[in-house]
N, C-alpha and C positions, 0 to 999 in steps of 0.2 A: 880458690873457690871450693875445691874439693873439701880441703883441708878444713874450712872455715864448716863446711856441712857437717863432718863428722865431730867437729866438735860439740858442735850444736846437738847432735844425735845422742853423745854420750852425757851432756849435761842434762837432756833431756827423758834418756833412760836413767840416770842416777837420781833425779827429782821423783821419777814416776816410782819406782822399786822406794825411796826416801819416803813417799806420801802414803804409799800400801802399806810401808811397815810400819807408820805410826797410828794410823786409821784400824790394823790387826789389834795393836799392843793398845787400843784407847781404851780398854776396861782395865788393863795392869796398872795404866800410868796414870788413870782416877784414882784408883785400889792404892796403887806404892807399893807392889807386890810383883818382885822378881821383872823388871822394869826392863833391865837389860838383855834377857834370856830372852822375854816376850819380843820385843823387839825386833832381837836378831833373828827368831822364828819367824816372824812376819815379812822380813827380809826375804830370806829363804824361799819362802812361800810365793811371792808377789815376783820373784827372781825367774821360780820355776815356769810359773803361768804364763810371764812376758814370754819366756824361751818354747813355750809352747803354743800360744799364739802367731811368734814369728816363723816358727817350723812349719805350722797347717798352713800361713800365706806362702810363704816357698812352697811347698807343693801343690795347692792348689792354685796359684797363679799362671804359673805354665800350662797348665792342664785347660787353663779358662784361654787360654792364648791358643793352643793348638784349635781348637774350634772355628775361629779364624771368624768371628762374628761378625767383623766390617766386611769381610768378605760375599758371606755367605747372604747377608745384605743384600749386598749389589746383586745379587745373581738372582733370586727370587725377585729386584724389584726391576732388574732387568728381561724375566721370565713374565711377568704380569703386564711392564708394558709392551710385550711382543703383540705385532701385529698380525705376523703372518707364523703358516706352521714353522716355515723353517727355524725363521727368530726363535720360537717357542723350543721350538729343537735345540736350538742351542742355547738357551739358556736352562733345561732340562740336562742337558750335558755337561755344563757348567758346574750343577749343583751336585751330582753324577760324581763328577772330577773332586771335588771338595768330602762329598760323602765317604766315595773309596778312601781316599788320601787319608782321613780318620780313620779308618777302619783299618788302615794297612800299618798304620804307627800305631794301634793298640793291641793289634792280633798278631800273631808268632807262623807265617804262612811257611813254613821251612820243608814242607811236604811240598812245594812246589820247586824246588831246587835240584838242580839235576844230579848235585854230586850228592846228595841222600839217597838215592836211588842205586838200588843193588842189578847188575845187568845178569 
């Protein structure tokens, strides 16, 4: 199954880089002028872009993950139906917990560690 996917992936990256570089080269190869060069330029070009597309979804995918949105969901719609303070309390806490937890995987707290500390 794996095996079957990535082929499918790469047939499907070589058709899409194949359809960029003749859609680039469509004025050389009405013209008849330098057909092949245009081409392979177009290649190139259309090579680069997929590769730079793929790079911004790797890093922004994680980054949308860490946010933890199903989560963070649940905790506001479980905050909204509190009945009582406590409920409310803790699902205030919840979102608390979720908050910090972002802010602790983004931020560098190293001044809070003991062995930086000079006695």
């Amino acid at each position: 199954m794996k095996a079957m996917f990535y082929v499918i992936v790469c047939v499907a990256v070589i058709g899409l880089v194949t359809a960029g570089a003749i859609l680039y080269a469509f004025g050389a190869l009405s013209q008849g002028t330098r057909r092949s060069k245009t081409v392979a330029d177009g290649s190139i070009y259309i090579a680069i872009l997929l590769l730079a597309i793929v790079i911004n979804v790797a890093i922004t995918s994680p980054a949308l993950l860490m946010l933890q949105p199903l989560r963070l969901r649940r905790v506001l719609s479980a905050e909204k139906a509190a009945k009582t303070p406590r409920q409310r309390f803790r699902g205030m806490t919840g979102f608390l917990l979720v908050f910090l937890t972002l802010v602790g995987t983004t931020h560098n707290f190293s001044f809070l560690s003991k062995s930086d500390r000079k006695l």
